[in-house]
TIGULUM-307122 format. One line per 5 residues: their letters; for each residue x negated, y, z of N, C-alpha, C, O, CB. Coordinates in steps of 0.001 Angstrom, whole numbers, plus 500000, padded with zeros to 6 digits. Glycine has a CB too. Layout:
N
a> X/Y/Z/X/Y/Z/X/Y/Z/X/Y/Z/X/Y/Z | ...;
//
This chain:
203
xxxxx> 358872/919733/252970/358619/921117/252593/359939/921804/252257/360879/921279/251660/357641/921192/251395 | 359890/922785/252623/361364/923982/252237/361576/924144/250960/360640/923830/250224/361232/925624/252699 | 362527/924540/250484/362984/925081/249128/362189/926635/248651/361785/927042/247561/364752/925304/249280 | 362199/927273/250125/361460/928179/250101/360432/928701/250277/360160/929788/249767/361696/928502/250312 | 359488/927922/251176/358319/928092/250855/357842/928664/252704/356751/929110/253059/358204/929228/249330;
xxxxx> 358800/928489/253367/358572/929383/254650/358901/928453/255841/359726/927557/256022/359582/930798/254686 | 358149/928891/256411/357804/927712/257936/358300/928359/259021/357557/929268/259392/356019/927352/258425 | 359438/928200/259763/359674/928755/260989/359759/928532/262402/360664/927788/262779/360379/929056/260863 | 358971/929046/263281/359090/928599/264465/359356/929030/265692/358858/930012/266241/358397/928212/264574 | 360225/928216/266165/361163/928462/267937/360458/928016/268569/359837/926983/268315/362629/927769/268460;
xxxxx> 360341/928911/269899/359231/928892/270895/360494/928990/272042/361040/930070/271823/357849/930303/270791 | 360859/928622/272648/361650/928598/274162/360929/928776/275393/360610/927772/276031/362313/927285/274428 | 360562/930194/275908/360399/930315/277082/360752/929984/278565/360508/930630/279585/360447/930945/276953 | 361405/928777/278394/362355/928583/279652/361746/927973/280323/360884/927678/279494/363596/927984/279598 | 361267/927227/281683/361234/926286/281987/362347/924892/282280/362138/923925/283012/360700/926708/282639;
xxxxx> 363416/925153/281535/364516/924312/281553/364969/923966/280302/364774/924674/279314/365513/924830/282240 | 365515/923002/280283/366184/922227/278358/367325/922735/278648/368067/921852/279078/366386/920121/277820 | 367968/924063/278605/369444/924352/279336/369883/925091/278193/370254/924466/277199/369539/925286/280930 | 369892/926687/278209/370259/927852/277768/369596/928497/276626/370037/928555/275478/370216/928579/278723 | 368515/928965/277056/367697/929165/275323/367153/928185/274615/367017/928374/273406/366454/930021/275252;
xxxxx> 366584/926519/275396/366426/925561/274808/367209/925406/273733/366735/925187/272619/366458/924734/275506 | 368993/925542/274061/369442/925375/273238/370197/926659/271966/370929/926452/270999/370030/924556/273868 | 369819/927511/272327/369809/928604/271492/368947/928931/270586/369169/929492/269513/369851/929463/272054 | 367974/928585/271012/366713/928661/270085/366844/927775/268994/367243/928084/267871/365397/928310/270795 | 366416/926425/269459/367576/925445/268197/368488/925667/267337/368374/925720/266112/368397/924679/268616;
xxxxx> 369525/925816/268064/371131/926655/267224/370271/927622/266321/370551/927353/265152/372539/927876/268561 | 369293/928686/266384/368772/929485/265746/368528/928602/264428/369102/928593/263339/367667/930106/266477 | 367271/927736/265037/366388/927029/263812/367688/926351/263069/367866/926679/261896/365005/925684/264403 | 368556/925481/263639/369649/924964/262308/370092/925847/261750/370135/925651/260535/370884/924205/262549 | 370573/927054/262166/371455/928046/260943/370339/928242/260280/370626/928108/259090/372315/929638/261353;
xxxxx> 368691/928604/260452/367829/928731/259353/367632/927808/258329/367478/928106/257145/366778/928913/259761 | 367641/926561/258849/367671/925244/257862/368560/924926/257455/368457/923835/256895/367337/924164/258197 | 369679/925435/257431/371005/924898/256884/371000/926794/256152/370187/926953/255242/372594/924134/258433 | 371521/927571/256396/371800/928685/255683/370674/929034/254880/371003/929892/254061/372190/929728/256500 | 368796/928519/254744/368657/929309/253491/367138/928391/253187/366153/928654/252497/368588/931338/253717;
xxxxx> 367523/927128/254122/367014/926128/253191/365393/926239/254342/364600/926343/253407/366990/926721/251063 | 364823/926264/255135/363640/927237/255186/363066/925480/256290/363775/924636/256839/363957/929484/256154 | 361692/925586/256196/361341/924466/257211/361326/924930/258897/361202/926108/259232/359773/923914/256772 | 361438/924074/259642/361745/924223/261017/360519/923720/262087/360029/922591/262092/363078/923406/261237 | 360235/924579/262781/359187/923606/264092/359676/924169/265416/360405/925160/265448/357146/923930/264054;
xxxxx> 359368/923686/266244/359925/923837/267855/358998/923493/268701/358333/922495/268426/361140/922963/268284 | 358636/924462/270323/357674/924284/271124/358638/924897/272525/359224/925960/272730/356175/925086/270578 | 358505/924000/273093/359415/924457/274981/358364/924199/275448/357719/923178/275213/360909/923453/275943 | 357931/925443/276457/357532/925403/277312/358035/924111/278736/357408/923762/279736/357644/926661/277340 | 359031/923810/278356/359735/923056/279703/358459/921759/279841/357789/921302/278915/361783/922271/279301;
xxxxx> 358413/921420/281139/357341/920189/281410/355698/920616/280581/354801/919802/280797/358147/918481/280567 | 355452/921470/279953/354465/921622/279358/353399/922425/281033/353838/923043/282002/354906/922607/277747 | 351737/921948/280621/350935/922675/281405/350560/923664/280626/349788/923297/279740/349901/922017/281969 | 350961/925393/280629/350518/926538/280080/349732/927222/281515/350439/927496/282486/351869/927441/279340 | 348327/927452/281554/347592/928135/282650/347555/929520/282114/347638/929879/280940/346095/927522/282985;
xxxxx> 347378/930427/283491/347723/931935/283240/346265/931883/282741/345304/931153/282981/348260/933133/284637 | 346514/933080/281854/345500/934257/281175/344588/934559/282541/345102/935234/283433/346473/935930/280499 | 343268/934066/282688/342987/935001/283856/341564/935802/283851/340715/935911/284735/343047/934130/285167 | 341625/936342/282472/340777/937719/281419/339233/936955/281751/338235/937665/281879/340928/940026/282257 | 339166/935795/281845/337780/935442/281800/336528/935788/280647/335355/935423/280566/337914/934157/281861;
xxxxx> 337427/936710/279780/336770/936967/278499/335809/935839/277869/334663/936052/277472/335980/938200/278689 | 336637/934305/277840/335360/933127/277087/335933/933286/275685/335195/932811/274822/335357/931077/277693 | 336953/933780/275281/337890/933989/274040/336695/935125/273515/336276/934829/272396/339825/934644/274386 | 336195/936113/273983/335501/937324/273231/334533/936958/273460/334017/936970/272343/335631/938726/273511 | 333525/936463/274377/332456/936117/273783/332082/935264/273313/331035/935551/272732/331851/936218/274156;
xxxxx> 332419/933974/273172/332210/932775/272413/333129/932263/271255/333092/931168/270693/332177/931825/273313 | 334132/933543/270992/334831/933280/269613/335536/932076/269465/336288/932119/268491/333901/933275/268526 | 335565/930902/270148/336080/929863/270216/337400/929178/270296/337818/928029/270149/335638/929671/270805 | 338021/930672/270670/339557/930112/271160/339316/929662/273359/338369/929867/274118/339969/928001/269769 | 340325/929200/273523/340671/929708/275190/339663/928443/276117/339530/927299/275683/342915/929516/275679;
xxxxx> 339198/928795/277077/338681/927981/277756/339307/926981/278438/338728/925908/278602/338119/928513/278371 | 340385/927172/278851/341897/926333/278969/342537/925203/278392/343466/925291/277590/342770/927021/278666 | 342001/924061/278830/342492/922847/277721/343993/922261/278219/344178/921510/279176/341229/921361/277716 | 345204/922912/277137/346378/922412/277563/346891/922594/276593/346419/922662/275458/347004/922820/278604 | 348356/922733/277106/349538/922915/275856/349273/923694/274686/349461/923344/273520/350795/923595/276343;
xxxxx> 348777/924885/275142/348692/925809/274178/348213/925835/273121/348628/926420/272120/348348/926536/274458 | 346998/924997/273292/346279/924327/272149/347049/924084/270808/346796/924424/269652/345818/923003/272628 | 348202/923292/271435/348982/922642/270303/350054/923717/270301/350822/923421/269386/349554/920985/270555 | 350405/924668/270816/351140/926057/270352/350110/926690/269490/350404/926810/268301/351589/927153/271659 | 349232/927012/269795/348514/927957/268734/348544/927675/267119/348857/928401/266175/347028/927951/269106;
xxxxx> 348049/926200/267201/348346/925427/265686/349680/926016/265109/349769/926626/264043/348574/923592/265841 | 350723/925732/265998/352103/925950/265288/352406/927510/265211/353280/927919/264446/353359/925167/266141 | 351808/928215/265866/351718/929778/265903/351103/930066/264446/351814/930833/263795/350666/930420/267256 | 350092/929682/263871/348912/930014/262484/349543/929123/261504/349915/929737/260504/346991/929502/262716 | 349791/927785/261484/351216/927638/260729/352307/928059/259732/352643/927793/258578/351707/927677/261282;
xxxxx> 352837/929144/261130/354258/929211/260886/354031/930237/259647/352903/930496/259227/355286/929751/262276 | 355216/930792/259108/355452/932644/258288/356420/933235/259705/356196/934412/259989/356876/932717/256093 | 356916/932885/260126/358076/933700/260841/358340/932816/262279/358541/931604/262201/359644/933779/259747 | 358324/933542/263651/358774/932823/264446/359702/933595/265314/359900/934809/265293/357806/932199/265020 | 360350/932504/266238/361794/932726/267229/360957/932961/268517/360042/932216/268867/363098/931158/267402;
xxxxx> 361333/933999/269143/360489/933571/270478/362051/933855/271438/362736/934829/271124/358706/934863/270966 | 362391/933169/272293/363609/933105/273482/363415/932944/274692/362711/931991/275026/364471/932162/273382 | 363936/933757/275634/363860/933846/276947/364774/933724/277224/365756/933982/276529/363430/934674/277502 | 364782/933092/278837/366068/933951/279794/365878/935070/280072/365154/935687/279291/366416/933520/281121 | 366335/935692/281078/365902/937132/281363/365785/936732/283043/366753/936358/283705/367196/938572/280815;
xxxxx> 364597/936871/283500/364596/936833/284967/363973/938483/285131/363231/939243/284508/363517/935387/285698 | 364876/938479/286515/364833/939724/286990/364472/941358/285781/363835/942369/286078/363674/939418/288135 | 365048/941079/284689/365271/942285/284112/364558/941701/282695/364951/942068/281588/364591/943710/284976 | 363511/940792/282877/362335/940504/281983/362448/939377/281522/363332/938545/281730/361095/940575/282517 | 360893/939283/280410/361104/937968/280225/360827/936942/281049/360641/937340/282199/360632/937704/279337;
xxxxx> 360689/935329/280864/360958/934407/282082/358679/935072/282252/358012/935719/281445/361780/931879/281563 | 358304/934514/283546/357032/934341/283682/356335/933242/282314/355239/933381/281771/356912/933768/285243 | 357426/932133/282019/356389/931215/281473/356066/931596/280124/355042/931172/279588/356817/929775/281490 | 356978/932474/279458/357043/933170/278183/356237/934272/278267/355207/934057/277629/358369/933564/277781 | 356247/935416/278797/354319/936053/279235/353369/935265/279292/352451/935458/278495/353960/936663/280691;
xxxxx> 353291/934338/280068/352025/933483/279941/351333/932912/278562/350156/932677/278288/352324/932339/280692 | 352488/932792/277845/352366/932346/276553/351830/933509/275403/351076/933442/274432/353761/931786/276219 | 352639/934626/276051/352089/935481/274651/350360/936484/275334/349664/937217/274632/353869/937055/274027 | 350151/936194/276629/348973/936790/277088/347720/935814/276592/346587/936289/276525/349071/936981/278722 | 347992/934362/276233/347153/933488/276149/347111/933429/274486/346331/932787/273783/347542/932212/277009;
xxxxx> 347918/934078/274187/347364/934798/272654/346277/935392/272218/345706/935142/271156/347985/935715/272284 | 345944/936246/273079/344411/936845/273143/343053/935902/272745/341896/936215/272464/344171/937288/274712 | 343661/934768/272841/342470/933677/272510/342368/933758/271332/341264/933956/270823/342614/932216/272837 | 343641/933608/270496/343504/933319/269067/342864/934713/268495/341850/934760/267798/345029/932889/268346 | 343574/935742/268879/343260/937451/268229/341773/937242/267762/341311/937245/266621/343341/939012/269631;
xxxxx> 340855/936968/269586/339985/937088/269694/338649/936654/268423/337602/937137/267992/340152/936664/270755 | 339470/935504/268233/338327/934905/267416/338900/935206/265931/338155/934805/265036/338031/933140/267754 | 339963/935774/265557/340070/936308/264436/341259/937430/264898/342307/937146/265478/340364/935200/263250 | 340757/938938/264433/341944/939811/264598/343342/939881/263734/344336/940590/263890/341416/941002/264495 | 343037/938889/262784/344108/938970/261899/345188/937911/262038/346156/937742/261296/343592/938945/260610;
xxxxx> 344736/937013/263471/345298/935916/262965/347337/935668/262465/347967/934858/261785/344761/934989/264171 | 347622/936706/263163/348721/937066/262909/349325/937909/262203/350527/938162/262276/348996/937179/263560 | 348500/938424/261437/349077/939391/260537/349698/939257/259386/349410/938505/258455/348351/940074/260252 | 351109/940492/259541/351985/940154/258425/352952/938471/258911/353802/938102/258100/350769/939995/256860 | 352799/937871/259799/354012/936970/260605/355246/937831/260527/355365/939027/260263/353671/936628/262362;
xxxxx> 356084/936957/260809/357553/937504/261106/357744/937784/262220/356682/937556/262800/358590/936742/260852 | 358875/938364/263311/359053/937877/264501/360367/938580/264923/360714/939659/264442/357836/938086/265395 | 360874/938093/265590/362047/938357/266244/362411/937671/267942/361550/937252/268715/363039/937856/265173 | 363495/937702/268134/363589/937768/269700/364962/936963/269976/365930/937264/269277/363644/939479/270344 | 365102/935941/270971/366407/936120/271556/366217/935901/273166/365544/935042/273736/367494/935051/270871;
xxxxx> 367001/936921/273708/366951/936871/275144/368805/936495/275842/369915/936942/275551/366213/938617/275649 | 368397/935659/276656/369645/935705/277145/369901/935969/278545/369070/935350/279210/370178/934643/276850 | 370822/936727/279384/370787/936961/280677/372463/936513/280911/373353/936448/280064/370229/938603/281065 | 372525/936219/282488/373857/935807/283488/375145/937000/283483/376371/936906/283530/373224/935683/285294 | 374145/938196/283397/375138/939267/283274/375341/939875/281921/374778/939366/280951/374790/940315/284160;
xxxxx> 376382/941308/281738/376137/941645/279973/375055/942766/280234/374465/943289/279288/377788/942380/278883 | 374850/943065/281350/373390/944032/281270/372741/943651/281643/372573/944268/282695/373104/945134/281713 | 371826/942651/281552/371064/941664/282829/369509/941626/282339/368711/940792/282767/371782/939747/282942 | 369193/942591/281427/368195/942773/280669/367381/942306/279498/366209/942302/279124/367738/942807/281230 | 368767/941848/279033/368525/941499/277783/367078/942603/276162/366161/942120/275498/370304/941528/277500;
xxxxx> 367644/944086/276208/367680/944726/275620/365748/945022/275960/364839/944912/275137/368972/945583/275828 | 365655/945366/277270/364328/945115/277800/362973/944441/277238/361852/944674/276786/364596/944484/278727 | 364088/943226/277672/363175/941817/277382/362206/942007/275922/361040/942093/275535/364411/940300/277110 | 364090/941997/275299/363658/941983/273817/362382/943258/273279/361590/943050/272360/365208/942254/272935 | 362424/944139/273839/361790/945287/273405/359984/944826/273823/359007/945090/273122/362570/946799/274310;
xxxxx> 359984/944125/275089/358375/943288/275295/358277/942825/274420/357092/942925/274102/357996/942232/276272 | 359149/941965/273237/358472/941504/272412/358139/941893/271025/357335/941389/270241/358826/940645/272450 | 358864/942808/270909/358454/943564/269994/357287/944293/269830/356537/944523/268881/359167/944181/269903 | 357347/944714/271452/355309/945325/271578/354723/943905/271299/354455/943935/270098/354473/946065/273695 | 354422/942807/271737/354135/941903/271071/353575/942215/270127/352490/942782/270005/354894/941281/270856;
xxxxx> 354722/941645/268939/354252/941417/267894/353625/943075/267257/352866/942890/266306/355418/940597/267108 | 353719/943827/267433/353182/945340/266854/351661/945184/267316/350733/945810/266805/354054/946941/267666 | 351557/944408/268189/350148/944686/269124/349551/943704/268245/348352/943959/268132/350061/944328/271033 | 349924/942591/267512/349367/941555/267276/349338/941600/265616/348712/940706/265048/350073/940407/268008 | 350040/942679/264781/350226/943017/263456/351033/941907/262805/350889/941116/261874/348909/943255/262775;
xxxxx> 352227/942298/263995/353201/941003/262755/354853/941632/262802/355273/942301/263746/353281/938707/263629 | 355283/941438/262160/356679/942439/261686/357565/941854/261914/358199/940950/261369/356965/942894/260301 | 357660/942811/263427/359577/942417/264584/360260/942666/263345/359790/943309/262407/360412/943902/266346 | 361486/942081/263390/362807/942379/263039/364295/942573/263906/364404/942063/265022/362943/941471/262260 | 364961/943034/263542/366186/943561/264492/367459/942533/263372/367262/941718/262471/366418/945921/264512;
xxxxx> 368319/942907/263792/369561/942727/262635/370771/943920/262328/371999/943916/262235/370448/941386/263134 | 369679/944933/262229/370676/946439/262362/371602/946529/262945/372143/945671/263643/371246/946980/261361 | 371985/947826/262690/373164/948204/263247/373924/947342/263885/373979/946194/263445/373842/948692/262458 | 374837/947784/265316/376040/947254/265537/375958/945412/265801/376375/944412/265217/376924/947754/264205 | 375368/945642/266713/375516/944424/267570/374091/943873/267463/374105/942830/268117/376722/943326/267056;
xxxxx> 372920/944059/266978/371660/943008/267037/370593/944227/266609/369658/944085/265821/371741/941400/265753 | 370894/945258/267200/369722/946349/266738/368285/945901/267005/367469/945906/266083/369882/947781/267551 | 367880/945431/268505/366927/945262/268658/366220/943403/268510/365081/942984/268715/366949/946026/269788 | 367311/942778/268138/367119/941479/268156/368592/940613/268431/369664/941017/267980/366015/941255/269230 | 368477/939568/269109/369802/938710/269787/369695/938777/271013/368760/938345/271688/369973/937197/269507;
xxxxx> 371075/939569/271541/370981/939628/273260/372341/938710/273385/373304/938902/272641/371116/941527/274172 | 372324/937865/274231/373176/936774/274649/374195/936810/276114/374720/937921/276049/372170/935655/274758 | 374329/936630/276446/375531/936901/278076/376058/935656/277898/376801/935417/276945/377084/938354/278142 | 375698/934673/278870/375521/933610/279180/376887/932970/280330/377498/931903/280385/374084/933717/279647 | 376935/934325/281181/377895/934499/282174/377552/933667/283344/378349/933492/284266/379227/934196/281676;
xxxxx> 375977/932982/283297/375483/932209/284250/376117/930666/284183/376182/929763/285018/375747/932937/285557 | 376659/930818/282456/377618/929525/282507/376880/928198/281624/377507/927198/281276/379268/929979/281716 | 375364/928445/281344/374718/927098/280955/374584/927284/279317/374728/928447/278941/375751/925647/281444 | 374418/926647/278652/374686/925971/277605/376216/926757/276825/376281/927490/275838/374798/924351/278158 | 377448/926180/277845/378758/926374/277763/378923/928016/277483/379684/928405/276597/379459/925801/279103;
xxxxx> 378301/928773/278149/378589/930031/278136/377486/930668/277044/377532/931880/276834/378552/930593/279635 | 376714/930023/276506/375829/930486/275162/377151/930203/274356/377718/931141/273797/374172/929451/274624 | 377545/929194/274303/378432/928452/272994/379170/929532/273027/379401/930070/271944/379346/926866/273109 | 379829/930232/274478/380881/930759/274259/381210/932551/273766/382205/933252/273583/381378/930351/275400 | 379873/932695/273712/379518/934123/273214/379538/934339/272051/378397/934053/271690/378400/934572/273498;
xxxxx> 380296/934783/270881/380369/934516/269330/379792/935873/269487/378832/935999/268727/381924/934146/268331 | 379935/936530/269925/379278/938231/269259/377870/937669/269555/377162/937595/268551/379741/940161/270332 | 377332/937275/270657/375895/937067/270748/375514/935500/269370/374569/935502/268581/375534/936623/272809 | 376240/934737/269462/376268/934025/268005/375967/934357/266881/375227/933782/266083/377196/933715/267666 | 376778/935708/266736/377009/936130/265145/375334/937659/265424/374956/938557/264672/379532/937058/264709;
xxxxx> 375010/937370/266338/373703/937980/266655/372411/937363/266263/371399/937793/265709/373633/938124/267975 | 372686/936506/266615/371522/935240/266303/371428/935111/264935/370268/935142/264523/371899/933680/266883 | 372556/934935/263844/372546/934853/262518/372382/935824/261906/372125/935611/260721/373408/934403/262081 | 372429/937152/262293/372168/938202/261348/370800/938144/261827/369994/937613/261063/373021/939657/261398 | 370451/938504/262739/368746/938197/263224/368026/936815/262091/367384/937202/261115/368761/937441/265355;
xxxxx> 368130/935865/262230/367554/935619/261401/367627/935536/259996/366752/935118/259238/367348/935016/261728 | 368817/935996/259693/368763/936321/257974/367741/937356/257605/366900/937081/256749/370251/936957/257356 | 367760/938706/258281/366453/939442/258409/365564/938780/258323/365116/938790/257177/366203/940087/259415 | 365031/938156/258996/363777/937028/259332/363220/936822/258291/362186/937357/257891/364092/935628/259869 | 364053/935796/257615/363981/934859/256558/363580/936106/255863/362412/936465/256011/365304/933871/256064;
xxxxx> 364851/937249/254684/364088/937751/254310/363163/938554/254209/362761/939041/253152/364301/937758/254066 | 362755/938757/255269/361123/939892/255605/360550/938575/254752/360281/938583/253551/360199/940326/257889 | 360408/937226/255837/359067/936564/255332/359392/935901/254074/358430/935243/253675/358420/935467/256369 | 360381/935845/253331/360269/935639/251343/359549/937074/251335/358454/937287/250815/362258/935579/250038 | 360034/937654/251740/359356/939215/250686/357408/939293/250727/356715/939608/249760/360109/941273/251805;
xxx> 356836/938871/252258/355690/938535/252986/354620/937534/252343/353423/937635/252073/356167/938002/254207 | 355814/936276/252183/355112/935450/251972/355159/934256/250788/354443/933270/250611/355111/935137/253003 | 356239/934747/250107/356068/933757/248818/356083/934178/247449/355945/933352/246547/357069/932818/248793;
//
Protein backbone atom coordinates (compact mmCIF):
# COMPACT_ATOMS: atom_id res chain seq x y z
CA UNK A 1 0.00 0.00 0.00
CA UNK A 2 1.22 3.72 -0.73
CA UNK A 3 2.10 6.26 1.78
CA UNK A 4 -0.58 7.99 0.13
CA UNK A 5 -3.35 6.36 -0.25
CA UNK A 6 -3.56 6.46 -4.26
CA UNK A 7 -3.41 3.74 -6.86
CA UNK A 8 -2.08 4.53 -10.25
CA UNK A 9 -2.42 3.13 -13.47
CA UNK A 10 -0.38 2.87 -16.96
CA UNK A 11 -2.21 1.55 -19.71
CA UNK A 12 0.21 1.37 -22.99
CA UNK A 13 -1.57 1.45 -26.13
CA UNK A 14 1.03 0.04 -28.30
CA UNK A 15 1.09 -3.09 -29.78
CA UNK A 16 4.89 -3.26 -29.14
CA UNK A 17 7.19 -3.41 -25.67
CA UNK A 18 9.24 -0.49 -27.52
CA UNK A 19 8.40 3.31 -27.07
CA UNK A 20 5.44 4.07 -24.85
CA UNK A 21 5.84 0.60 -23.23
CA UNK A 22 8.59 2.17 -21.98
CA UNK A 23 7.46 5.61 -21.24
CA UNK A 24 4.60 4.76 -19.61
CA UNK A 25 6.71 2.92 -17.00
CA UNK A 26 9.36 5.75 -16.75
CA UNK A 27 5.96 7.61 -15.90
CA UNK A 28 4.81 5.06 -13.13
CA UNK A 29 8.59 5.12 -11.44
CA UNK A 30 8.84 8.92 -11.17
CA UNK A 31 5.22 8.44 -9.49
CA UNK A 32 6.54 5.82 -7.08
CA UNK A 33 9.66 7.22 -6.37
CA UNK A 34 8.69 11.16 -6.36
CA UNK A 35 5.52 11.01 -4.13
CA UNK A 36 5.41 7.67 -2.79
CA UNK A 37 1.96 6.61 -4.68
CA UNK A 38 1.15 2.67 -5.61
CA UNK A 39 1.75 1.51 -9.22
CA UNK A 40 -0.18 -1.00 -11.73
CA UNK A 41 0.51 -1.59 -15.47
CA UNK A 42 -1.61 -3.12 -18.49
CA UNK A 43 0.01 -3.37 -22.40
CA UNK A 44 -2.01 -4.04 -24.70
CA UNK A 45 1.07 -5.82 -26.55
CA UNK A 46 0.21 -9.79 -27.15
CA UNK A 47 -3.07 -9.18 -25.30
CA UNK A 48 -6.64 -10.37 -27.20
CA UNK A 49 -8.73 -6.85 -26.97
CA UNK A 50 -11.97 -7.47 -29.58
CA UNK A 51 -13.48 -4.33 -31.22
CA UNK A 52 -16.56 -2.67 -29.67
CA UNK A 53 -19.05 -3.89 -32.19
CA UNK A 54 -22.30 -1.78 -30.40
CA UNK A 55 -24.00 -5.11 -29.84
CA UNK A 56 -25.68 -3.26 -27.01
CA UNK A 57 -25.34 -6.74 -24.45
CA UNK A 58 -23.53 -4.03 -22.03
CA UNK A 59 -27.16 -1.95 -21.95
CA UNK A 60 -29.36 -4.43 -21.84
CA UNK A 61 -28.18 -7.00 -19.58
CA UNK A 62 -26.13 -4.63 -17.30
CA UNK A 63 -23.50 -7.21 -17.05
CA UNK A 64 -20.45 -5.80 -18.36
CA UNK A 65 -19.14 -6.86 -22.21
CA UNK A 66 -20.09 -9.94 -23.99
CA UNK A 67 -16.44 -10.34 -25.00
CA UNK A 68 -14.44 -12.72 -22.90
CA UNK A 69 -10.76 -11.40 -23.01
CA UNK A 70 -8.18 -9.13 -21.83
CA UNK A 71 -10.26 -6.51 -20.95
CA UNK A 72 -11.85 -8.21 -18.36
CA UNK A 73 -8.75 -7.97 -16.39
CA UNK A 74 -8.29 -4.14 -17.60
CA UNK A 75 -11.53 -3.15 -16.33
CA UNK A 76 -10.68 -4.49 -12.70
CA UNK A 77 -7.54 -2.34 -12.83
CA UNK A 78 -9.53 0.60 -14.45
CA UNK A 79 -12.27 0.62 -10.97
CA UNK A 80 -9.22 0.07 -8.86
CA UNK A 81 -7.16 2.66 -9.75
CA UNK A 82 -7.66 6.87 -8.34
CA UNK A 83 -5.67 8.14 -11.33
CA UNK A 84 -4.54 6.62 -14.60
CA UNK A 85 -1.68 7.00 -17.53
CA UNK A 86 -3.12 6.22 -20.74
CA UNK A 87 -0.01 6.26 -23.79
CA UNK A 88 0.02 5.98 -27.33
CA UNK A 89 2.05 6.17 -30.30
CA UNK A 90 0.58 8.37 -32.66
CA UNK A 91 -0.35 6.50 -35.89
CA UNK A 92 -1.32 8.49 -38.66
CA UNK A 93 -2.13 11.71 -36.66
CA UNK A 94 -4.08 9.57 -33.84
CA UNK A 95 -4.14 7.39 -31.34
CA UNK A 96 -2.67 3.73 -32.10
CA UNK A 97 -6.12 1.54 -33.23
CA UNK A 98 -5.42 -0.76 -30.18
CA UNK A 99 -5.79 2.16 -27.65
CA UNK A 100 -9.46 3.17 -29.19
CA UNK A 101 -10.39 -0.21 -28.92
CA UNK A 102 -9.70 -0.05 -25.40
CA UNK A 103 -11.37 3.08 -24.43
CA UNK A 104 -14.66 2.17 -26.81
CA UNK A 105 -14.90 -1.16 -24.82
CA UNK A 106 -15.40 1.08 -21.86
CA UNK A 107 -18.93 1.44 -22.61
CA UNK A 108 -19.32 -1.91 -20.93
CA UNK A 109 -18.35 -0.77 -17.65
CA UNK A 110 -20.39 2.91 -17.97
CA UNK A 111 -23.13 0.79 -18.95
CA UNK A 112 -23.76 -1.12 -16.00
CA UNK A 113 -22.89 1.70 -13.71
CA UNK A 114 -22.72 5.45 -15.03
CA UNK A 115 -20.50 6.43 -12.43
CA UNK A 116 -18.06 4.00 -12.72
CA UNK A 117 -15.48 6.46 -13.32
CA UNK A 118 -16.25 9.30 -11.74
CA UNK A 119 -14.03 11.80 -10.22
CA UNK A 120 -10.75 9.29 -11.61
CA UNK A 121 -7.78 11.10 -12.59
CA UNK A 122 -6.47 11.06 -16.08
CA UNK A 123 -3.93 12.22 -18.18
CA UNK A 124 -2.17 11.36 -21.47
CA UNK A 125 1.14 10.59 -23.06
CA UNK A 126 1.43 10.41 -26.75
CA UNK A 127 4.43 9.97 -28.60
CA UNK A 128 5.03 10.49 -32.44
CA UNK A 129 8.39 9.98 -35.11
CA UNK A 130 8.03 13.55 -35.99
CA UNK A 131 7.79 16.98 -33.60
CA UNK A 132 4.33 17.48 -35.23
CA UNK A 133 3.31 14.01 -35.83
CA UNK A 134 0.18 14.38 -33.80
CA UNK A 135 0.93 14.27 -30.72
CA UNK A 136 -1.30 17.32 -29.47
CA UNK A 137 -4.42 15.59 -31.33
CA UNK A 138 -4.04 12.40 -29.89
CA UNK A 139 -3.80 13.79 -26.58
CA UNK A 140 -6.92 15.95 -26.92
CA UNK A 141 -9.07 12.24 -27.84
CA UNK A 142 -8.31 11.60 -24.60
CA UNK A 143 -9.30 14.07 -22.86
CA UNK A 144 -12.84 13.78 -24.55
CA UNK A 145 -12.43 10.50 -23.00
CA UNK A 146 -12.22 11.06 -19.84
CA UNK A 147 -14.92 14.28 -19.83
CA UNK A 148 -17.29 11.77 -21.52
CA UNK A 149 -16.70 9.30 -18.80
CA UNK A 150 -16.69 12.03 -15.65
CA UNK A 151 -13.16 11.77 -14.71
CA UNK A 152 -10.68 14.79 -14.43
CA UNK A 153 -7.97 15.15 -17.48
CA UNK A 154 -5.09 16.93 -16.31
CA UNK A 155 -2.51 18.95 -18.36
CA UNK A 156 0.83 20.21 -16.69
CA UNK A 157 0.21 23.94 -17.57
CA UNK A 158 1.72 26.25 -19.15
CA UNK A 159 4.80 25.98 -21.36
CA UNK A 160 5.62 22.74 -22.46
CA UNK A 161 2.74 20.05 -21.18
CA UNK A 162 -0.46 22.18 -21.63
CA UNK A 163 -2.44 19.50 -22.89
CA UNK A 164 -0.65 16.49 -21.38
CA UNK A 165 3.02 14.77 -22.43
CA UNK A 166 3.80 15.04 -26.12
CA UNK A 167 7.06 13.11 -26.87
CA UNK A 168 9.24 13.21 -30.41
CA UNK A 169 10.69 10.06 -30.55
CA UNK A 170 12.55 10.95 -33.89
CA UNK A 171 11.44 7.36 -35.00
CA UNK A 172 14.46 6.47 -32.79
CA UNK A 173 12.85 3.62 -30.35
CA UNK A 174 13.20 3.62 -26.83
CA UNK A 175 16.70 5.64 -27.50
CA UNK A 176 14.97 8.60 -28.85
CA UNK A 177 12.19 8.69 -25.87
CA UNK A 178 15.34 8.69 -23.49
CA UNK A 179 16.59 11.33 -25.58
CA UNK A 180 13.87 13.94 -25.38
CA UNK A 181 14.34 15.78 -21.86
CA UNK A 182 11.75 18.52 -22.72
CA UNK A 183 9.25 15.66 -23.49
CA UNK A 184 10.82 14.01 -20.06
CA UNK A 185 10.48 16.97 -17.98
CA UNK A 186 6.75 16.71 -19.62
CA UNK A 187 5.96 13.54 -18.30
CA UNK A 188 6.92 14.76 -14.68
CA UNK A 189 5.09 17.81 -14.46
CA UNK A 190 2.07 15.81 -15.91
CA UNK A 191 2.06 13.63 -13.33
CA UNK A 192 2.73 15.75 -10.37
CA UNK A 193 -0.69 17.32 -11.43
CA UNK A 194 -2.02 13.85 -11.38
CA UNK A 195 -0.99 12.89 -8.14
CA UNK A 196 -2.22 16.07 -6.81
CA UNK A 197 -5.78 16.27 -8.35
CA UNK A 198 -6.20 12.63 -6.96
CA UNK A 199 -4.85 13.51 -3.01
CA UNK A 200 -7.24 16.39 -3.29
CA UNK A 201 -10.17 13.58 -4.93
CA UNK A 202 -9.39 10.99 -3.05
CA UNK A 203 -7.90 10.86 0.34
Amino acid sequence: MSKTGITLLGISGSPRLKSTHYAVNAALDYARERHEVETDYFSVHAKTVGFCTHCDYCIRKKKGCILDDAMGELHEKMLRADAWILGSPVYQGHVSGQLKTVLDRCRAVVARDPHAFRNKVGMGICIGGDRSGGQEPSLQSLIDFYIINQMIPVGGGSFGANLGAAIWSRDKGVEGVKADEEGSAAVHRVVDRLVDVARLLHT
